[in-house]
N, C-alpha and C positions, 0 to 999 in steps of 0.2 A: 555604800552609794550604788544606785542602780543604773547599770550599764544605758546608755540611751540605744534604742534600736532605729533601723532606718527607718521607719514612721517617722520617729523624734525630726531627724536631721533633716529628713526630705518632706517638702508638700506633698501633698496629694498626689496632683496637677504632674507632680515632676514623677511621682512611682508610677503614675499611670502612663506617659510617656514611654516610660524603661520599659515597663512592661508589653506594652504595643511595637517598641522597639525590637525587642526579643521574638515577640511571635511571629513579627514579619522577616526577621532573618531566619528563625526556625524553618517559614514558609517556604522561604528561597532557595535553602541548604536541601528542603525536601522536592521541589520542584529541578534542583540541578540533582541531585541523586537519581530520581526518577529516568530523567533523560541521559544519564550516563549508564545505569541497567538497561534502559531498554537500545541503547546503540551497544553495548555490550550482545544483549541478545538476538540484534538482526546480524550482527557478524556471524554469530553461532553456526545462525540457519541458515545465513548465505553460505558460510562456508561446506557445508552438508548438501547444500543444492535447493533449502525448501524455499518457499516464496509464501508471502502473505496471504492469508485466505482473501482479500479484496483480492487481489491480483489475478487468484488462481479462478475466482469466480468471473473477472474480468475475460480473463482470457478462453474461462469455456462456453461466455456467451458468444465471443467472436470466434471461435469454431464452430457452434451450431450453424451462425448465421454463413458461416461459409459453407458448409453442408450444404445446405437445403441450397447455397448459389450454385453451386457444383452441378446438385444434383438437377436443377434447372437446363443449367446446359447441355447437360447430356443427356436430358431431353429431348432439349431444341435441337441439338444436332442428329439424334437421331433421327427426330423427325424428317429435319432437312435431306439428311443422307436418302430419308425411304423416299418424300420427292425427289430426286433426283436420282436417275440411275446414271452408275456410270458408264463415263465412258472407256471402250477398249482403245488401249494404244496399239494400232498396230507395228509391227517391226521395225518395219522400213521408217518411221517415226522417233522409233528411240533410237536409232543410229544418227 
């Protein structure tokens, strides 16, 4: 007598279920594993000091732009300082 296989037992309807079943908890298992590697891997590099390349490029356009403010001021204040001469304290003043 030949053995009935799950076709026999099961619809269609019902293997195709199972099987949709399956792939979306495969999906699940592979989307939590994903985000348990990668917070495994930012500990790594935080603990070493490194930081995200978003971050670090974050961060060296806010230094450029603080550059060039800097370098604005001291400018302006140069400039300011050459108008204006100053002035002398006399002695009898800073006592």
């Amino acid at each position: 007598m030949k053995k009935p296989s799950l076709a026999d037992l099961l619809p269609l309807s019902d293997l195709t279920q199972m099987a949709s079943g399956a792939a979306s908890a495969l999906g699940d298992v592979r989307g939590e594993m994903r985000t348990m590697m990668q917070s495994q891997i930012e500990k790594a590099l935080a603990k070493r000091g490194l930081v995200a390349r978003e971050d670090f490029d974050a961060l060296e356009a806010r230094l450029a732009k603080a550059i060039v403010r800097i370098e604005e001021l001291e400018s302006r204040l140069a400039e300011a300082a050459a108008a204006k001469p100053a002035k002398k304290v006399s002695k009898a003043a800073k006592k």
